[in-house]
GUSE-399021 format. One record per residue: y, x, z of N, C-alpha, C in turn. Coordinates in steps of 0.02 Angstrom, whole numbers, plus 50000, padded with zeros to 5 digits. Layout:
BEGIN
YXZYXZYXZ;...
***
This chain:
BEGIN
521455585949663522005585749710522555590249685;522995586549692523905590849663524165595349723;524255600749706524765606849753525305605149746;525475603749793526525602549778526635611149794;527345613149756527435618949754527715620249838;527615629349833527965631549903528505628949888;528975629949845529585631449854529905625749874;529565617549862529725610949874529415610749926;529115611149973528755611350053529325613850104;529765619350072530165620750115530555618650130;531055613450090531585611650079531875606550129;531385603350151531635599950213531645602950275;531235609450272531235614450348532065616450343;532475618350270533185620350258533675616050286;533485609150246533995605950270533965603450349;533595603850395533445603450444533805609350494;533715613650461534335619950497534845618150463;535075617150428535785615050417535775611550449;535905607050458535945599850508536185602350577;535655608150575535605608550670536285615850671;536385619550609536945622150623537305619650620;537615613550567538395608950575538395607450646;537825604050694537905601050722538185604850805;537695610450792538045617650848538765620350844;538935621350769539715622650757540245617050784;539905611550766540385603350810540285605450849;539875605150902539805607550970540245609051004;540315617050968540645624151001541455621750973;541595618850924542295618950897542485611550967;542165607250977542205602351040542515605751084;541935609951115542105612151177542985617651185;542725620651134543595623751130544015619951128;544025614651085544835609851087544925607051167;544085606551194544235603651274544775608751329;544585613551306544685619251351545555621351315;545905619851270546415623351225546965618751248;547455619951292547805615251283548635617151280;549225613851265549745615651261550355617951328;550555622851311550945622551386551205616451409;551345610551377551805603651424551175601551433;550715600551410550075596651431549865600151503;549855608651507549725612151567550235611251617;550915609951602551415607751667551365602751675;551155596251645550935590051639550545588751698;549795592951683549345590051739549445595451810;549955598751812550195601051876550705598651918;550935592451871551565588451913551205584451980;551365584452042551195577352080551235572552058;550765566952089550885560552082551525558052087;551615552752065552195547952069552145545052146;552815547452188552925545052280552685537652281;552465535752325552395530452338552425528352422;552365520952445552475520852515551735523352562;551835523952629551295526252673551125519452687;550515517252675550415510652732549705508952774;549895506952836549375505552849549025498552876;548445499952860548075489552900548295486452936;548515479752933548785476452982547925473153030;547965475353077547465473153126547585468153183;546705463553201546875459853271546545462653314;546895462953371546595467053420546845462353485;546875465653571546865462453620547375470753643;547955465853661548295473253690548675472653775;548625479653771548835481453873549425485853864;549835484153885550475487753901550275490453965;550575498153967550635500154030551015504454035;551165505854125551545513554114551225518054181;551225525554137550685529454161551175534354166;551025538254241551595543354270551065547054325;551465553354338551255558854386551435558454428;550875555154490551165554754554550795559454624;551175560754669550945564754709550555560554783;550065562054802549835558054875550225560154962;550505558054965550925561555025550825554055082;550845558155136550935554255210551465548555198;551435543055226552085537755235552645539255305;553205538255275553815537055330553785543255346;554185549055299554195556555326554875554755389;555095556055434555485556755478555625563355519;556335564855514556305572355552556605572355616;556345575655669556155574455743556885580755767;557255577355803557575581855860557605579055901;558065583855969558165582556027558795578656027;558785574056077559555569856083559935577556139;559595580256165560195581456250559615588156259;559775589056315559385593756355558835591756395;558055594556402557775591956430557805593956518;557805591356568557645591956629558525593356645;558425594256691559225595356742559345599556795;559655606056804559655609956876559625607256923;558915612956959558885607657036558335600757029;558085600156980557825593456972557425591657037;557035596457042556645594457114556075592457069;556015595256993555365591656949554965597856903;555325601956918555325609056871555775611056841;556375610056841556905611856791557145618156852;557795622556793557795627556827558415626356902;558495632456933558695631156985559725630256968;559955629457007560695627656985560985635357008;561445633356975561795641156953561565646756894;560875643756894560385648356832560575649956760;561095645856759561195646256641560575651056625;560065645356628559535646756589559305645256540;559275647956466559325645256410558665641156420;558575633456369557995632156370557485633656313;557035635356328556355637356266555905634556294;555475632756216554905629456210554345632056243;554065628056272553605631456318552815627856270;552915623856255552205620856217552455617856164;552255621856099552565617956032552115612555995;552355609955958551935603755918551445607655886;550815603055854550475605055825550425604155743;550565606155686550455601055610549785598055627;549875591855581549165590355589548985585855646;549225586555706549045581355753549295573455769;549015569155774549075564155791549605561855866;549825556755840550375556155891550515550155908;550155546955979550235540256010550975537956053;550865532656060551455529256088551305532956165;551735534756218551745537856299551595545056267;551265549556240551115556156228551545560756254;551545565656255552025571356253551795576156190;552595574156170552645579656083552545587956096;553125587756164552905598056169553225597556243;553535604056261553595607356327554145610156310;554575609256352555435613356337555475614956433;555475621256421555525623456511555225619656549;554615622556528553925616456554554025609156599;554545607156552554605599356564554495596456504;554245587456475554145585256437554295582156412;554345581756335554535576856284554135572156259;554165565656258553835560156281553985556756223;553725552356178553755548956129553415539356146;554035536256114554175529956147554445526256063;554075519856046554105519155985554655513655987;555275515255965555965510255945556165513755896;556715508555869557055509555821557835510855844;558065510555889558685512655906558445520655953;558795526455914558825532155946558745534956002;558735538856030558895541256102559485544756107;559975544656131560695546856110561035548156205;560855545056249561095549156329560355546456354;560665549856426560305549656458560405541456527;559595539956519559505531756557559435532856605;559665528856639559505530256718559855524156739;559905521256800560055515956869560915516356812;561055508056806561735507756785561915507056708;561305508756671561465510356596561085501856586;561475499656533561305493456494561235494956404;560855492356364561005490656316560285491256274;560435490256215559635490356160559055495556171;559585501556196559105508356193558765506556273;558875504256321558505501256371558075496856366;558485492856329557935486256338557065487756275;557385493456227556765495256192556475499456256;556695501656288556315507756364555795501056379;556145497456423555825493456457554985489856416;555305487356329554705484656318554215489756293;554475494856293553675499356279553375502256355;553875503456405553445503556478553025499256489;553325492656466552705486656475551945487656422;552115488256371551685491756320551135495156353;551175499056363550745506956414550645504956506;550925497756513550425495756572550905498156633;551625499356624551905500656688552415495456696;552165492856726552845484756713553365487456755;554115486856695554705486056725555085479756754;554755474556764555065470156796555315466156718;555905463556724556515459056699556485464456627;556565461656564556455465956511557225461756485;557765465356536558465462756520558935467456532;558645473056472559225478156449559585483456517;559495482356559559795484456615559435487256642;559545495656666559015498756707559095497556758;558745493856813558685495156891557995498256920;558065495057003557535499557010557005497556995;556615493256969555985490356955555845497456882;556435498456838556405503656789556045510456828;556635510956872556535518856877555935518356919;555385515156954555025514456982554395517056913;554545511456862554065510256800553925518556762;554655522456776554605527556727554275534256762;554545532056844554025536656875553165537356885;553095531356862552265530956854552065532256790;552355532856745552455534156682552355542956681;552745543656716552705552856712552245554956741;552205550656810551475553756852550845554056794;550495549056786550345550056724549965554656663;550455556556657550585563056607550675567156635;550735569856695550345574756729551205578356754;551655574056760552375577556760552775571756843;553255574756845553675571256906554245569856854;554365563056872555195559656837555625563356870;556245562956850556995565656854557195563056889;557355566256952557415563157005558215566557032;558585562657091559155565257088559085571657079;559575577157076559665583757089560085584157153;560305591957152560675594557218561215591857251;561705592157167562285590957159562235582457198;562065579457133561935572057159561855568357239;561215572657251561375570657339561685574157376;562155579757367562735579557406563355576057400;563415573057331563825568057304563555563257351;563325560457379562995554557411563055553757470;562725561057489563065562257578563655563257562;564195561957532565165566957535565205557957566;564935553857516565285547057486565045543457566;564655542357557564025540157632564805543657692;564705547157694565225551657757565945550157750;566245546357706566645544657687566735538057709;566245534257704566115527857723566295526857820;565855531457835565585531857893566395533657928;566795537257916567485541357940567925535857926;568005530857862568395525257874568195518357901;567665519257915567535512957966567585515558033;567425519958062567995524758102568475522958132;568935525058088569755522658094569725516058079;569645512958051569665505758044569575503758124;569055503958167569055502358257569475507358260;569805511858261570365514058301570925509658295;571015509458243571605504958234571395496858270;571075495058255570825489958293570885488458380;570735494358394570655495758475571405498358488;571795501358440572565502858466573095498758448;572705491858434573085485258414572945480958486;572325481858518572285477558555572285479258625;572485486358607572975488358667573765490958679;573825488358635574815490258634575075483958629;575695485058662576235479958690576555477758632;577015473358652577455468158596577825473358548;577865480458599578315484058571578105486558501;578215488958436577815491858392577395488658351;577345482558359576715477558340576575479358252;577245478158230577285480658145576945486058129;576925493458158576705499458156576065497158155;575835494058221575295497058222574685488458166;575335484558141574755481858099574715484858029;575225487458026575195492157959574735497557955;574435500458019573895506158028573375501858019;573335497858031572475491558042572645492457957;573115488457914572845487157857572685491857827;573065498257822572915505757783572265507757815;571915504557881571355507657897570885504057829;570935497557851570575492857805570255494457739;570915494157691571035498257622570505505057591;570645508657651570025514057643569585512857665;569435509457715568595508057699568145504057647;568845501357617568765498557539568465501757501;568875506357489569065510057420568385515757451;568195516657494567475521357527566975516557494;566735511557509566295507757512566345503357421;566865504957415566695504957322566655510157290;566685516557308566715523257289565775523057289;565695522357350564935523757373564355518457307;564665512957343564275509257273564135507957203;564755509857179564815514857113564415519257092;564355524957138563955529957141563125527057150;563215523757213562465523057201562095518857143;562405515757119562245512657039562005516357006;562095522456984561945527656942561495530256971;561385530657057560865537057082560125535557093;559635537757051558965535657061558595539056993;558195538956975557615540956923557895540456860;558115547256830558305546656759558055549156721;558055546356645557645551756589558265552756536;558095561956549558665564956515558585563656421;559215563756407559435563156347558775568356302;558625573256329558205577456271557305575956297;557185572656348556535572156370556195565356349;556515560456297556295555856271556485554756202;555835554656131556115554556063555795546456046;556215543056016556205536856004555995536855925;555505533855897555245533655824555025527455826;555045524755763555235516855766554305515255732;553915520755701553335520955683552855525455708;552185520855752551785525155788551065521955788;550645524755788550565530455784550795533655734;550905541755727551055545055692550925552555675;550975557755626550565563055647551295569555613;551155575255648551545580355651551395584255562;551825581955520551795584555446552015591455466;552655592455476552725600055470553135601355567;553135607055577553395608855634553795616255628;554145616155658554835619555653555025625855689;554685626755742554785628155825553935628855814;554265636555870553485639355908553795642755967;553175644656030553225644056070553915652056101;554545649356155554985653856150555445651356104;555385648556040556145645856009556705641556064;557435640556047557645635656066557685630356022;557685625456069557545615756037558085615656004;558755618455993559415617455979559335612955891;559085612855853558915610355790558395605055785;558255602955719557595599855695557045603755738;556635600555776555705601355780555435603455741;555435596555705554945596755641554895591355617;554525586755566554575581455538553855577955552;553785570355572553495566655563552995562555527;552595559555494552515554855473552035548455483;551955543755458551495537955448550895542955456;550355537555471549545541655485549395539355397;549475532655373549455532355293549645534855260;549295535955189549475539555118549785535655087;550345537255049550545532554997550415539054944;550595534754869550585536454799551615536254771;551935542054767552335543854755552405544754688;552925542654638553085543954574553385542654542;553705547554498554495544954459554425540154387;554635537954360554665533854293555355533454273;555255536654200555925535754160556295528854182;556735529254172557095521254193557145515554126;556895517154077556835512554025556095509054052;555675511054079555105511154097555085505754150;555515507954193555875505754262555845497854259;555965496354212556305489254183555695483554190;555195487254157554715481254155554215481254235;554205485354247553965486554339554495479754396;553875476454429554155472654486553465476754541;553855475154602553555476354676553015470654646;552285472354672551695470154699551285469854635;551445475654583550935474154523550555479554532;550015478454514549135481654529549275490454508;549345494554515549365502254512548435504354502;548525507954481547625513554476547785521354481;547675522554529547635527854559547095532754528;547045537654506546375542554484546715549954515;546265552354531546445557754564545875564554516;546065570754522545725577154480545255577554473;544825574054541544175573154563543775569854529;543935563654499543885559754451543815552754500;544135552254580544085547154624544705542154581;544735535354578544835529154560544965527054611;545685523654636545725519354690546145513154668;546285507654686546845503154649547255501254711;547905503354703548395500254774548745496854717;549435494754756549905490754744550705493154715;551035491154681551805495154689552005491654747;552565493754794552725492254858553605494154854;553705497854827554515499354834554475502854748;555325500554746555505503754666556115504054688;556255511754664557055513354679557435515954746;556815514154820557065516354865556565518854922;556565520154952556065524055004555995531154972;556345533554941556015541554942556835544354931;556565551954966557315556155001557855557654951;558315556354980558975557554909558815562954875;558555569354904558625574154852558105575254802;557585566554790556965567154764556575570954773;556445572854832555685576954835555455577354903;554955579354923554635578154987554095582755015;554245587555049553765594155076554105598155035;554545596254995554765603754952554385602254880;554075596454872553845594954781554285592654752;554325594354696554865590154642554405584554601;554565578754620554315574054599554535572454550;555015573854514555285572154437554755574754376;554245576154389553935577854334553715572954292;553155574754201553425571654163552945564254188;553135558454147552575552854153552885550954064;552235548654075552075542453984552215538253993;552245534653943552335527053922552095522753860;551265518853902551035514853839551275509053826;551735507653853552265501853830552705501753867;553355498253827553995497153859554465503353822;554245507253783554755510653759554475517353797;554685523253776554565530953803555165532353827;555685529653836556175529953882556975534253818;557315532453869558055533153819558415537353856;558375542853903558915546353931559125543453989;558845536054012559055531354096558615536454125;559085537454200558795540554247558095540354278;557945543754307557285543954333557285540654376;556795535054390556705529954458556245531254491;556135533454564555645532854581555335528454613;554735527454628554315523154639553465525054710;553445519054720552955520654803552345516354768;551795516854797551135512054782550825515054849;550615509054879550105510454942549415509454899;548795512954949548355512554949548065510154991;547405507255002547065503555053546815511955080;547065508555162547045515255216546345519455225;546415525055251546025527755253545625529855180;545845527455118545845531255048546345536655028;546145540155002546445547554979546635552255021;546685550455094546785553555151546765561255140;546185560655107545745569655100546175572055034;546395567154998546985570554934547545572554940;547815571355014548565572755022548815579655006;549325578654964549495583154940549355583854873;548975580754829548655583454773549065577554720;548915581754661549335578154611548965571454564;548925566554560548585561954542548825556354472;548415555354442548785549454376548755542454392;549345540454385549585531054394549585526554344;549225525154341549375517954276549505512054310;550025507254282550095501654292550315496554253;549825494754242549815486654184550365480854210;550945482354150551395478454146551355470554109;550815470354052550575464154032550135465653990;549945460153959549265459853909549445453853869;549245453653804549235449453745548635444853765;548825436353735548395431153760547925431753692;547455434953726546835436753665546905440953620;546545441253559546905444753499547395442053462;547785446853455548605445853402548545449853371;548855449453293549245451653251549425458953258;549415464653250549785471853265549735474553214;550405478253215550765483553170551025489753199;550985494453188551205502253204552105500953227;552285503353265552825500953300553365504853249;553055510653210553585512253131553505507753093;553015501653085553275496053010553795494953035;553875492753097554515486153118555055488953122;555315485753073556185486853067556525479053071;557295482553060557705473553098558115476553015;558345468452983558645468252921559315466452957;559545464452883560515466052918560755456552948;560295453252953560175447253000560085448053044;559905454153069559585454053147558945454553158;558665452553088557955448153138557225455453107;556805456253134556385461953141555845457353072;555775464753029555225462652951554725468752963;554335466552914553805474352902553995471152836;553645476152793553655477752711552895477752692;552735471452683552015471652661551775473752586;551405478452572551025480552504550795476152494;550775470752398550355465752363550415466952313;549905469752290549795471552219550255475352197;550465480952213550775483652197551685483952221;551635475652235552315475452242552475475252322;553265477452358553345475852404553635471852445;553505468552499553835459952523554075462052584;554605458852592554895459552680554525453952689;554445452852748554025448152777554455447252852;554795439652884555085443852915554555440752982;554505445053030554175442553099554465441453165;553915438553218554355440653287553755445053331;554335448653371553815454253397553845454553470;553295455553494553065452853543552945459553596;552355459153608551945466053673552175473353634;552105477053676551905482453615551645486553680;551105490153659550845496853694550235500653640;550135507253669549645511153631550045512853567;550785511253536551045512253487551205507553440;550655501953469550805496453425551255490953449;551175485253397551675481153436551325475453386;551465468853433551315463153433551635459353366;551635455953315552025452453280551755446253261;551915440553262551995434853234552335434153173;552045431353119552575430353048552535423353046;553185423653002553475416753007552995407752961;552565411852944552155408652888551305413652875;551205411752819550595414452805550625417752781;551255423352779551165428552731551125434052764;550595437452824550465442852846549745440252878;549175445752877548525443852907548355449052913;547795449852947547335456152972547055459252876;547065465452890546805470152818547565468752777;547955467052768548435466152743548795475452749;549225478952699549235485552710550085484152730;550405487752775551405486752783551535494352767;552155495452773552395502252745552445503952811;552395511052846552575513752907552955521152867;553025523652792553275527352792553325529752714;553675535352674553785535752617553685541652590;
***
């Protein structure tokens, strides 16, 4: 057997480290050129990208326009309550004070907030006589009594009938079948009607005695006609007729008077409100004030939903579209819109709230600087009752898209110098006006139709740069 020499055994262990050092030095000389680079190459890869447009998916979806505002729950038909006149009359013979007295009048029993308030009631006590509530729409402005005609009677008459005291003839004209009606009316309520005073029936006995003194003379003259001679005859028919004359002018004096004299209700002892029942919102007067001013204010026993909307907003709103009520609580109710633009107080607000606060808009535009409109929504009664007062959110669905449509971000849509509204659709790189028509818009988006097949759902438009 042949020994191959050491020195040839090794020779491939050598070149074997060579190998593996060239191949470590490549390596390491690699990795440095990776890592070595020139300053423009280093400002190079610190430049930004090249700008390009923002775009996003054109999607189909199902869309709801609405408009959503801050509304407050308050009572219906606020109305503020005074006195027409003075209640009761010196001398009444009913409780009023005595004549000669200039006795100021004060409240003797004030309203209550909060209480309920029927048709016949008594609102309060003014020199412990009463104020009586009677539901019309024409005022209380004097005082009715024997002789007075007109609307503000003939509303007397049909609410006496109302409450079961029949006035007879419901023909505007008080007689006595009235003043009969209004005295049972007061009995009643635990009070005596207004009945003549002092003055009055001595006015009555003057007139009465007046009567009585020229029918009088009227037989004197009579009896000194039909006893005097040929002589004088002229004289004494000229005394017969001047007797005559005044028992005229007596006996129309008297009846005049008595027209007017019988059961009256004074100008301040009856308040006429054209809505009743009703309940005492705020009150004005406590017990000892004088009536000379406002009471206090009124309202409906119902809640309504109160609230302002930009007036761009304004636009797409009609009376009788569906409202949703949500209240803090997290209560849900759905009334109606009922008035736009009118029923609430010129100086926009009500108890002292400023109802101009802010509201949204998921369609129709977020509004342009048009005034604030406000707006009413009833609720089905006896809901939110317990919220009055509290601040609540309104939505109301102005329309809806027939199924799914087409939508774009309400920044694609622009109008070209035709007029007519495009988006800028991304394809391959390149960009297309496309032009469309645009339709709903809410939630931000908006509805578009294109004129052809060149826009579809996943399709990307520019909304920005």
């Amino acid at each position: 057997m042949t020994r191959r020499p050491a020195r040839a055994a090794s020779r491939p262990r050598q070149l074997a480290l060579i190998v593996a050092a060239v191949a470590l030095v490549g390596a390491g000389g690699w990795f440095a050129g990776s890592q070595m680079r020139s300053p423009a190459d280093a400002a190079a890869a610190h430049r930004p990208p090249k700008a390009g447009p923002v775009t996003v998916a054109v999607t189909r979806r199902s869309l709801t326009a609405r408009v959503v505002a801050q509304g407050t729950v308050e009572f219906d038909s606020p109305q503020s309550v005074s006195l027409a006149g003075p209640v009761g009359a010196p001398d009444s013979g009913s409780g009023g004070p005595a004549a000669g007295d200039a006795v100021v009048q004060r409240v003797t029993r004030a309203p209550v907030a909060g209480a309920e308030v029927t048709e016949g009631d008594v609102l309060m006590q003014v020199s412990g006589r009463p104020v009586l509530v009677l539901r019309g729409a024409v005022p209380m402005y004097r005082t009715l009594g024997p002789g007075t005609s007109g609307d503000d009677v003939r509303q007397l008459e049909q609410a006496l009938a109302r409450l079961g005291f029949d006035p007879g003839a419901v023909d505007g004209t008080y007689g006595q079948s009235d003043a009969a009606a209004v005295s049972r009316w007061y009995r009643s309520r635990g009070y005596g009607a207004q009945e003549p005073d002092s003055a009055d029936k001595q006015q009555l006995a003057t007139l009465e005695t007046a009567v009585t003194t020229a029918q009088q003379g009227l037989l004197d003259a009579r009896d000194g006609e039909s006893k005097g001679s040929g002589t004088g005859g002229d004289g004494q028919r000229l005394r017969l007729k001047a007797a005559q004359q005044q028992l005229d002018a007596a006996n129309a004096a008297l009846a005049a008077f008595q027209a007017g004299y019988g059961t009256k209700i004074p100008a301040g002892e009856v308040v006429f409100l054209p809505k009743l029942p009703a309940r005492w919102d705020k009150v004005s007067v406590k017990v000892g004030d004088q009536p000379s001013a406002a009471i206090g204010t009124v309202t409906g026993s119902k809640v309504v939903v109160r609230a302002v909307v930009p007036g761009s907003d304004a636009g797409l709103l009609r009376t009788g579209m569906t409202a949703r009520v949500r209240t803090t609580d997290g209560t849900e109710v759905t009334g109606r819109l009922t008035a736009l633009r009118e029923d609430v107080p010129k100086d926009g607000t009500q108890d002292g709230k400023d109802r101009s606060g802010s509201s949204e808009t998921s369609g129709g535009g977020s509004g342009d600087g048009a005034a604030p409109v406000p707006v009413r929504i009833s609720v089905p009664a006896g809901r939110l009752t317990k919220n009055a007062g509290d601040t609540v959110r309104v939505t109301i669905e102005v329309g809806a898209s027939q199924g799914e449509v087409l939508t774009v971000p309400l920044t694609a849509l622009h109008t070209s110098a035709d007029g007519r509204a495009r988006v800028q659709v991304v394809h391959a790189g390149t960009t297309v006006d496309v032009p469309v028509t645009a339709g709903l818009t809410a939630d931000g988006q908006v509805e578009v139709t294109p004129s052809g097949d060149d826009l579809k759902a996943g399709d990307q438009v520019v909304v920005g740069r």
